[in-house]
N, C-alpha and C positions, 0 to 999 in steps of 0.2 A: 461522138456526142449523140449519134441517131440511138445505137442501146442504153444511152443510158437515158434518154428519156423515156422509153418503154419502162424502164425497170424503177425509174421513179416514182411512176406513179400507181405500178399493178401492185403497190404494197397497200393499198389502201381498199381491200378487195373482202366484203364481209363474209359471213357463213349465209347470212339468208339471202336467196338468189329469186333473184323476178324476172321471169325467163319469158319470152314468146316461140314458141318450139313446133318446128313442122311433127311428124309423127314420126318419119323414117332418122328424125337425128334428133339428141337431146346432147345438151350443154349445160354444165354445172361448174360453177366456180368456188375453188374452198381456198381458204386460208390458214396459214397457222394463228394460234390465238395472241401469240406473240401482238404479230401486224396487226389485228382486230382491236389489242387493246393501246398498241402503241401511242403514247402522250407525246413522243418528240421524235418524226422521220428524220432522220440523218441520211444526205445522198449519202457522205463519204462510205458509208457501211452499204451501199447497196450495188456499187457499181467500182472496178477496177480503173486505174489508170489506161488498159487497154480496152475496158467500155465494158466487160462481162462480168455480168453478176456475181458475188460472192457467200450471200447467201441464198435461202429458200424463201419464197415469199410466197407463193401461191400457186394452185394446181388446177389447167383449166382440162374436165375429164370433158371427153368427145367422145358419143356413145353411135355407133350405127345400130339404128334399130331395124335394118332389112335383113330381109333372108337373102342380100345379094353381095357384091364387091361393091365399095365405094370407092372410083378411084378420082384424079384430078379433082383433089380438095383445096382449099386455100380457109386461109386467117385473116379478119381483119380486124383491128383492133383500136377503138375511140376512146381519150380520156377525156371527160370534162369536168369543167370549174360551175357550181352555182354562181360566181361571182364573175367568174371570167368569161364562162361559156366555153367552147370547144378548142379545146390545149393541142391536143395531138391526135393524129390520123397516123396509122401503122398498116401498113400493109404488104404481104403475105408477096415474094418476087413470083412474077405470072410465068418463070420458068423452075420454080421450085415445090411443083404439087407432091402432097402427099394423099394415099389411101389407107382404106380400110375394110376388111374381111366381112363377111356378115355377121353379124351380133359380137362384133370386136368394139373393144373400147380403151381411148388413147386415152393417159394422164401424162399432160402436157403442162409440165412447171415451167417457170420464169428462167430458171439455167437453162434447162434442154432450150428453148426460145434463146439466150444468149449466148448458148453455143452455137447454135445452125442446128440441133442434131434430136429430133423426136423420138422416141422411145418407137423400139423395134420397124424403124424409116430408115433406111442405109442411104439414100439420097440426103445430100443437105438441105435445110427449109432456114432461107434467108429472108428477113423481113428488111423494108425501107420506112424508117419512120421519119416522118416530117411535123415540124410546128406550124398552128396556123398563128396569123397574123396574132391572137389574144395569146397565142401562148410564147410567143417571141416578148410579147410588152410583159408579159406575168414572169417570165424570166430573165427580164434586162429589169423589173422592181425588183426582184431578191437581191440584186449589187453583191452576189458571192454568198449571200446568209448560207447556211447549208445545212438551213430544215425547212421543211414548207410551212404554211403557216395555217392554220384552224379554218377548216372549210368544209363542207359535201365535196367530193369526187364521188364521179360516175367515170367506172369502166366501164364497155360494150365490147362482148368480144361477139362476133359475127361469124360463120360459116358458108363457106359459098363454093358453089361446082364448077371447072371448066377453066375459071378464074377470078382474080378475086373484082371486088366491087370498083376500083377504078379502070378496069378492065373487061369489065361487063360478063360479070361470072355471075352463075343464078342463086338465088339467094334460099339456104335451106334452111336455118337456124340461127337464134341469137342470145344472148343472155347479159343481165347487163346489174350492174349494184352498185350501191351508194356508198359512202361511209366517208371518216375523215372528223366525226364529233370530239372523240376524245382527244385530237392533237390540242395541245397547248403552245404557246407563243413561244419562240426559241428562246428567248432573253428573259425566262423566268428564274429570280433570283431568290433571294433569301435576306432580307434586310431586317437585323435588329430594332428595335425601339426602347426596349427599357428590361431590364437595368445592366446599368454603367456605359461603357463606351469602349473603343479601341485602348490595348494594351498598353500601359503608363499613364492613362486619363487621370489616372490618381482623383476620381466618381466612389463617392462614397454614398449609402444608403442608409437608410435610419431604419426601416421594416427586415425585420429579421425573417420574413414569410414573403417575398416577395412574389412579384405575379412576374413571368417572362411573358412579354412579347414580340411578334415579330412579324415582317409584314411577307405573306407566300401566299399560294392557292390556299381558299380559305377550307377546300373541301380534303385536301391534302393530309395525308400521314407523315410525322416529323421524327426525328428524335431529338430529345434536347439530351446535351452532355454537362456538366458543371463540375468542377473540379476546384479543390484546392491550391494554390502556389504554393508551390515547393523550393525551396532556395537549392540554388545550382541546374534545376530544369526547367524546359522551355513549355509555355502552356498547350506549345501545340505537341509536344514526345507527352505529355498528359493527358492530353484528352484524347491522342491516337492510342495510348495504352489501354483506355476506359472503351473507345470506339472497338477494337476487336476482342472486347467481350458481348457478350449476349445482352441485351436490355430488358425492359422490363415493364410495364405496366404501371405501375406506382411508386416507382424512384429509390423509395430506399431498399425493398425488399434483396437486388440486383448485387449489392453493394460489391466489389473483390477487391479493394484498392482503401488504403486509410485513406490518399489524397480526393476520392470518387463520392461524389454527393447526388448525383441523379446522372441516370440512364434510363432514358425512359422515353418510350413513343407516344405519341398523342397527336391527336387527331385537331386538326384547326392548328392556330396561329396564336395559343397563350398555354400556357402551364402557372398554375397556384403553386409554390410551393408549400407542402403540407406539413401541418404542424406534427401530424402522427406519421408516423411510419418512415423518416429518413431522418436523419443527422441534421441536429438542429446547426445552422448555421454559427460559427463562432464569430465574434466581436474584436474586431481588431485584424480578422485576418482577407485577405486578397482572396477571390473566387474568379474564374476562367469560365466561359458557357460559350458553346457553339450549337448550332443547331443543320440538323440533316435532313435532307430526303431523297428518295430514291423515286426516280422519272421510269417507265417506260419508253426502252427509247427500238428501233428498227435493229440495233444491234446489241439489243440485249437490256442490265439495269444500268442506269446511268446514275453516280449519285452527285447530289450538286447541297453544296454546304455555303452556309452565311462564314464572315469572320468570324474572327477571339472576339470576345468580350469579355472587360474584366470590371472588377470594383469590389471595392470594400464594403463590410459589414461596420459601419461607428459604434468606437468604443463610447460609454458615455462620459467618461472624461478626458478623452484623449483629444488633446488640442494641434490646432493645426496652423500653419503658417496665414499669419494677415497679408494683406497688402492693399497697400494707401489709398485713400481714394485721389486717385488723378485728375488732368481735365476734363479726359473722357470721362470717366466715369462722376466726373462732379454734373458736365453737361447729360449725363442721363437723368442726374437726380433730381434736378429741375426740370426737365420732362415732367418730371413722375410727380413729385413732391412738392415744385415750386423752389425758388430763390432765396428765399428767409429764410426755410426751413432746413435748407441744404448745409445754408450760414452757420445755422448751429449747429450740424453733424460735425460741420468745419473746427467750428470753435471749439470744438467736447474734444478734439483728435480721437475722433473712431476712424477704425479703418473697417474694411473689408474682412468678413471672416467666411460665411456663407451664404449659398443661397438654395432652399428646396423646391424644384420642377419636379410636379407630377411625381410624387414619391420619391423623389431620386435626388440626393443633395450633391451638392457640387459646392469644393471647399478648395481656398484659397484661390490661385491663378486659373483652376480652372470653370470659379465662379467669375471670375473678371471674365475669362473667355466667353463665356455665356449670357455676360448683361453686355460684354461689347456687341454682341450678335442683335441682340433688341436696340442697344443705340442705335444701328445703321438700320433696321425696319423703322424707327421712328424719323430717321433724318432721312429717307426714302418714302415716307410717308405711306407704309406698310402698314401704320401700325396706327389703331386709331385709341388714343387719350381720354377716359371721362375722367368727368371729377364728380 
């Protein structure tokens, strides 16, 4: 556990460095751009079941600026939280110094650090790192999550002679950076809104141009997918067929598939479908839409996708199963409409046919499903009545 708290948190380690630096030693801390842009640190990618790093996260270079031998050097190494304050203290074992040549300079990554073994040091250079009290409680709240969550981290890495700072070694150099802006919440998902619903909803549409939206980072790059149903395949071998092809910008131009209606990336959380330039939607038939994006994540892209969604285009005379109005549904209608009035929906024998939400119509049972959901907001008292 002690490496892999080091390696947890040196991924978070920018390009620009705000150093305080004696003269005879200078300290630079780089990263790859990967970790700089990273939207979601994942431990599992940063540290093995035996504790040692797996990839490259960042390079602390160590420069002797004397014309003489550095030797008996030591490491010590602070992470903090803006919110938490001081997480970890690392520090350099007071029998594992390392030196350096006059005008030599070490490039000291996070493996060489999680192996014991510094570039051209044939001695091993073992670190003990400890948590302090804020970073024990900051890691008994993640309950296992296994990404951190959106914060400032400041690493400090320190240089000292003799021995390190809990050992009272003289202090020659430091260098120390912020970052940690661009992480996003680990449980960033992708959630539909309109149109249709989970697969068999049997959600029909009346706008042949419909708007997709969905609820994600709203500054995020997406792709939306839509597809045709095909009798005998499944919408998800559909839209995985359409998914490894290349997308496109404005939907239809992309097109390689008769069953493929948009492939297309955009930017935010809705897409118009447009009246020029793709396959105008047919009447009568079932459509499939998923939508994607792709995270920066510590070990690379990570792509994270909403479900299927399906619904039809309404034919304009193509009729669809009634069904009755029941008690429940008689007790909404008096909600709504009053007693009398209800009486004579009663008496005519109407039933149920449809009903249109927000562009989006919903016919036979699965408009019953949908005014049952308003009955229990109104008999919950959810839901407030004018007349």
């Amino acid at each position: 556990m002690k490496h892999t708290l080091i390696f947890i948190f040196l991924i978070f380690v920018s390009i620009k460095c705000v150093s305080a630096q004696q003269s005879e030693f200078e300290i630079e801390i780089r990263a790859e751009p990967l970790f700089n842009n990273a939207q979601v640190a994942e431990l599992t990618t940063l540290t093995t079941s035996e504790g040692s790093s797996t990839t490259r996260l960042i390079t602390v270079t160590v420069t002797n600026l004397s014309d003489e031998l550095a030797d008996d050097l030591f490491l010590d190494i602070d992470v903090s939280s803006s919110r938490e304050g001081v997480l970890m203290q690392s520090f350099q074992r007071n029998n594992t110094p390392f030196s350096l040549n006059a005008g030599e300079v070490a490039f000291i990554s996070n493996l060489d650090i999680a192996r014991g073994q510094l570039p051209n040091i044939t001695a091993p250079v073992i670190f003990d790192a400890s948590l302090t009290e804020s970073g024990r409680n900051f890691l008994n709240r993640l309950k296992g999550i296994n990404t951190l969550p959106p914060d400032d981290y400041t690493i400090t890495v320190r240089i000292y002679k003799r021995n390190n700072s809990r050992n009272g070694g003289i202090f020659l150099a430091e260098d120390e950076t912020t970052t940690g802006q661009n992480l996003i919440d680990s449980d960033f998902s992708i959630s539909q809104i309109v149109p249709g619903d989970f697969i068999g909803s049997n959600v029909s549409i009346t706008n042949p141009y419909p708007e997709f939206r969905w609820e994600g980072l709203p500054q995020q790059n997406y792709r939306l997918i839509l597809v045709e149903d095909v009798p005998g395949e499944s919408p998800q071998a559909l839209i995985e067929s359409v998914l490894s092809t290349a997308s496109s910008q404005n939907g239809g131009a992309a097109n390689q598939f008769d069953f493929e209606y948009l492939n297309v990336q955009v930017d935010g959380t809705s897409f118009q479908y447009p009246s020029i330039g793709s396959k105008p939607l047919r009447p009568g038939k079932i459509y499939h839409w998923q939508v994607f994006s792709n995270l920066l994540t510590t070990s690379g892209v990570s792509q994270r996708s909403s479900e299927i969604w399906s619904f039809r285009l309404r034919e304009g005379t193509q009729s669809e199963n009634e069904v009755s109005i029941d008690a429940e549904l008689q007790e909404l209608l008096i909600a709504l409409i009053g007693a009398t009035r209800t009486q004579q929906i009663l008496a005519n024998n109407f039933a149920l046919f449809e009903i249109e939400i927000d562009n989006q119509l919903f016919i036979g049972e699965s408009a019953r499903d949908e005014l049952l959901i308003l009955l229990n907001k109104v008999r919950e008292n959810r839901v407030k009545l004018i007349e």
